[in-house]
C-alpha positions in Angstrom: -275.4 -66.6 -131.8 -273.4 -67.1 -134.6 -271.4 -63.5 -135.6 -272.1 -60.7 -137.6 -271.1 -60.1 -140.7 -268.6 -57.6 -141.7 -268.6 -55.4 -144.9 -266.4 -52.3 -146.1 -268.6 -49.4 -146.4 -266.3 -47.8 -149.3 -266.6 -51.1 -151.4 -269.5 -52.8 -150.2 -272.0 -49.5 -149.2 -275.0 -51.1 -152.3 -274.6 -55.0 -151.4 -278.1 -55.6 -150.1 -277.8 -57.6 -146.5 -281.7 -58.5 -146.9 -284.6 -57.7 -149.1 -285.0 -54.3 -148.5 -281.6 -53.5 -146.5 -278.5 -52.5 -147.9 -274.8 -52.1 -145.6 -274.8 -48.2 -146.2 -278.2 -48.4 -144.5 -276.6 -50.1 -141.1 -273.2 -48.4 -141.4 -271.4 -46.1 -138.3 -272.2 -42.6 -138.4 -268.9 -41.3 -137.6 -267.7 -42.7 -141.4 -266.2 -45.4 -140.4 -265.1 -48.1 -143.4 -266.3 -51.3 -140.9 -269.9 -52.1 -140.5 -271.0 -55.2 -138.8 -274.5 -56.4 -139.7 -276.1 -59.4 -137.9 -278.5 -61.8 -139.4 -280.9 -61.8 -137.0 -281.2 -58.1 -136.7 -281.9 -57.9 -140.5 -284.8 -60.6 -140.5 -286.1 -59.0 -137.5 -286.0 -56.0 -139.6 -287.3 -57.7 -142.9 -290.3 -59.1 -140.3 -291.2 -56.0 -138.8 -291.6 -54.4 -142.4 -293.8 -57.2 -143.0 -296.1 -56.4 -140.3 -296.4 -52.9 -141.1 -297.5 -53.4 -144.5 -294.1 -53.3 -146.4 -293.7 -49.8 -145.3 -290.0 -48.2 -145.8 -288.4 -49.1 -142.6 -285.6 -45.8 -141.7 -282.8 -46.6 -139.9 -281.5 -43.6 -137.8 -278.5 -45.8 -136.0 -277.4 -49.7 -136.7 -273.5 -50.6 -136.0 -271.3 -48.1 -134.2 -268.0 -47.9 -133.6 -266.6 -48.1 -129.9 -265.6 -44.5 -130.4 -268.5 -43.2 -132.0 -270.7 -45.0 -129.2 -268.7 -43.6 -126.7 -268.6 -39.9 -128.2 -272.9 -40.1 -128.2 -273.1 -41.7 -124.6 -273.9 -44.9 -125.9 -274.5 -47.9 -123.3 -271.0 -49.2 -122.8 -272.2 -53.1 -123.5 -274.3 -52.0 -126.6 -275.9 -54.0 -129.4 -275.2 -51.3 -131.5 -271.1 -52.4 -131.6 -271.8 -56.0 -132.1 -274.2 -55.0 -135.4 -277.3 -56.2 -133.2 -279.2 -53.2 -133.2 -280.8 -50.3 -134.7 -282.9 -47.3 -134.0 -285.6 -47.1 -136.4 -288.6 -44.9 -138.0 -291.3 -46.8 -140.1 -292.6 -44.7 -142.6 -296.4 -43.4 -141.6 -296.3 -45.0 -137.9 -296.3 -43.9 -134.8 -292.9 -45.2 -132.7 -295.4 -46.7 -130.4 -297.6 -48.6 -133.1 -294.0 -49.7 -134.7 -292.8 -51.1 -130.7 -296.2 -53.1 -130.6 -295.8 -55.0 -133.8 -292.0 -55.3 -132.8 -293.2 -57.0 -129.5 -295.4 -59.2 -131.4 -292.5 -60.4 -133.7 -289.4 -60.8 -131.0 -292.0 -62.9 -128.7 -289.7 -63.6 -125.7 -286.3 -62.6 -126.8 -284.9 -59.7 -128.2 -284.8 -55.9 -127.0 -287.0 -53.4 -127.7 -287.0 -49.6 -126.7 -289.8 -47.0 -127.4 -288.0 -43.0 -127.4 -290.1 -40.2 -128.9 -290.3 -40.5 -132.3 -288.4 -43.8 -132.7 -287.8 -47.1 -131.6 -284.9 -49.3 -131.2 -284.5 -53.3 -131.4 -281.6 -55.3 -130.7 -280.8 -59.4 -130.9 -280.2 -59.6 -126.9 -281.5 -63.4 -126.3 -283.5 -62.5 -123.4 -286.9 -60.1 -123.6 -286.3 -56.7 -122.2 -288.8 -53.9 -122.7 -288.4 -50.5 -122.3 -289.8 -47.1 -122.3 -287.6 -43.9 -122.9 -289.9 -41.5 -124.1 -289.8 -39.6 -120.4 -285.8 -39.6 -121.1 -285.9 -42.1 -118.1 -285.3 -45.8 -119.1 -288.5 -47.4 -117.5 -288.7 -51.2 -118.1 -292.1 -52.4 -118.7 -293.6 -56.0 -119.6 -294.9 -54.7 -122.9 -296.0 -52.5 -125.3 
């Protein structure tokens, strides 16, 4: 996969990544000036808002720092640090209606993880599933 890209948050917070993303949407929650943003994540992103009838897509985590991964107890190989991922909340859907139509969209690539109340995606190149909402990871073949 070709890289991210990378933006300043203090400069660059309103430059619109996508159609209906902007870099302050993606950036590290700790206040960090660096956000990566990948491509692929934001056309997932502009897909999945697609299939759930242009509804505001919320995005409750995108890049992280190493740091800031590290101080929530963030998977040490995360997406989130490469600007491959994001934990999300569609607007008037249930996390588990929003991980169906994800599954649909990603085929056989791509990660995708229901939790209660949200869901995350990520641009891994193989198809991994999984269910969190137990606080267990479970893997599962779909949603």
């Amino acid at each position: 996969m070709v890289c991210s890209n990378v933006y300043n948050t203090r400069t660059e917070k309103d430059v619109k990544v996508s159609g209906h993303f902007k870099v302050s949407e993606f950036a590290c929650k700790d206040g960090s000036s660096i956000c990566l943003v990948h491509r692929y994540l934001w056309e997932k992103l502009e897909a999945l808002r697609s299939a759930c009838g242009n509804r505001p897509i919320t995005i409750n985590s995108g890049f992280r720092t190493y740091q800031h991964n590290k101080n929530i107890g963030g998977a040490s190989n995360s997406y989130h640090l490469y600007g491959l991922a994001a934990d999300i909340v569609v607007t008037g859907m249930s996390a588990l209606k929003v991980a169906q139509l994800a599954d649909k969209i990603f085929g056989d690539t791509g990660g995708i993880g229901l939790y209660n109340g949200y869901v995350h995606i990520d641009g891994r190149l193989s198809k991994y599933r999984f269910d969190k909402r137990s606080g267990v990871e479970k893997a599962v073949d779909h949603f």
